[in-house]
Each structure stands twice: as C-alpha cells, then as structure tokens.
C-alpha positions as CSV (number, residue, x, y, z in Angstrom):
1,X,24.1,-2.3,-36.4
2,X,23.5,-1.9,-32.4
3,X,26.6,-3.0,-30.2
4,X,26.3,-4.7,-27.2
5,X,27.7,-3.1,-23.9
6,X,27.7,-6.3,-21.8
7,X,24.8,-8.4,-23.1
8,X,22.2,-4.7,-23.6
9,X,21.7,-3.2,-26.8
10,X,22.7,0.4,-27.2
11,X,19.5,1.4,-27.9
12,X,18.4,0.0,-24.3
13,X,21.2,1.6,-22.8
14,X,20.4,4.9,-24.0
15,X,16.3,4.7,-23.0
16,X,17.3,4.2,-19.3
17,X,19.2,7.2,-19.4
18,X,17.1,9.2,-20.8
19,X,14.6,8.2,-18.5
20,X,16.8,8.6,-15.3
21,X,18.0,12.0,-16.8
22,X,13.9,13.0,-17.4
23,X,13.3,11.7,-13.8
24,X,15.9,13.1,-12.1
25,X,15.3,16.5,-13.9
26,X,11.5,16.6,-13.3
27,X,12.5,15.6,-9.5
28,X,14.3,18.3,-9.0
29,X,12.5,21.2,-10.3
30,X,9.2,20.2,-8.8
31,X,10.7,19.6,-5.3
32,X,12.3,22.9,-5.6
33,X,9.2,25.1,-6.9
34,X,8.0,23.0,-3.2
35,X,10.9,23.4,-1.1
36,X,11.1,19.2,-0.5
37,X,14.8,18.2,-0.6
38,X,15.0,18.7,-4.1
39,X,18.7,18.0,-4.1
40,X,17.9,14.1,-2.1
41,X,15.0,13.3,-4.6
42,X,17.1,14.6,-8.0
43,X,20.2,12.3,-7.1
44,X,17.6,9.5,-5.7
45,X,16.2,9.5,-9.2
46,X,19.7,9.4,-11.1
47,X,20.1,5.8,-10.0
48,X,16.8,4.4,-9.9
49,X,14.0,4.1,-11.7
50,X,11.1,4.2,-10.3
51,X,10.9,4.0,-6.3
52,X,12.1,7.8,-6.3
53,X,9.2,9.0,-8.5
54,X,6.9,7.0,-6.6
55,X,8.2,7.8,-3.0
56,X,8.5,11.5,-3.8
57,X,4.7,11.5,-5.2
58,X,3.8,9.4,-1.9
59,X,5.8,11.5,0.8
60,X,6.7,15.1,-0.7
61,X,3.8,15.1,-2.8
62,X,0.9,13.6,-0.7
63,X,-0.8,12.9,-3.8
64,X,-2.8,10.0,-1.3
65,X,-4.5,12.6,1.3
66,X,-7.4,12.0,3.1
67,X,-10.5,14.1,1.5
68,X,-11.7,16.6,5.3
69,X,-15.1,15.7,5.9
C-alpha cells in the first residue's frame, strides 16, 4: 500500500515535508513581523529540521535573556 522512495515509506517522506514546509513558513513570518533576516532563517529551515528553529529562537529570538535585576 505505501511505496518505498529509497528504503522510506511515503508516509515518512511526506511528514518531513510538511514539517520543513511548517518550519520554514512559521520562520519566515515571525522573523519578518521582527525584521530578523526572515529570508536566511525561512530557506535555513527548508533543509533542516531542527537547528534553524532552535538557532533562530536562541539568536533572533533571545528567548534565553538574562532577567535585569
């Protein structure tokens, strides 16, 4: 019922797209509504999943910050 495209099901095959596609997508609308390279950080997460998310959470984001005291 599933064909294999060298060894992966189709099923698989289709998942990591849609999750690159999601990443990418959600990449690039946040990092423009924040003016952060939004075009680097949507083609970053085309191909990989999921150092971009992470890196651009990390870097554009600053989700980390130190609390002022």
């Amino acid at each position: 019922m599933t064909r294999n495209i060298e060894g992966q099901p189709l099923w698989a095959l289709i998942l990591v797209v849609v999750i690159l596609l999601c990443q990418s997508t959600w990449l690039f609308l946040d990092g423009r509504k924040r003016g952060c390279r939004y075009w680097f950080w949507s083609l970053w997460g085309l191909i990989q999943c999921p150092f971009p998310l992470l890196f651009y959470l990390i870097f554009a984001r600053k989700v980390f910050r130190r609390a002022k005291t």
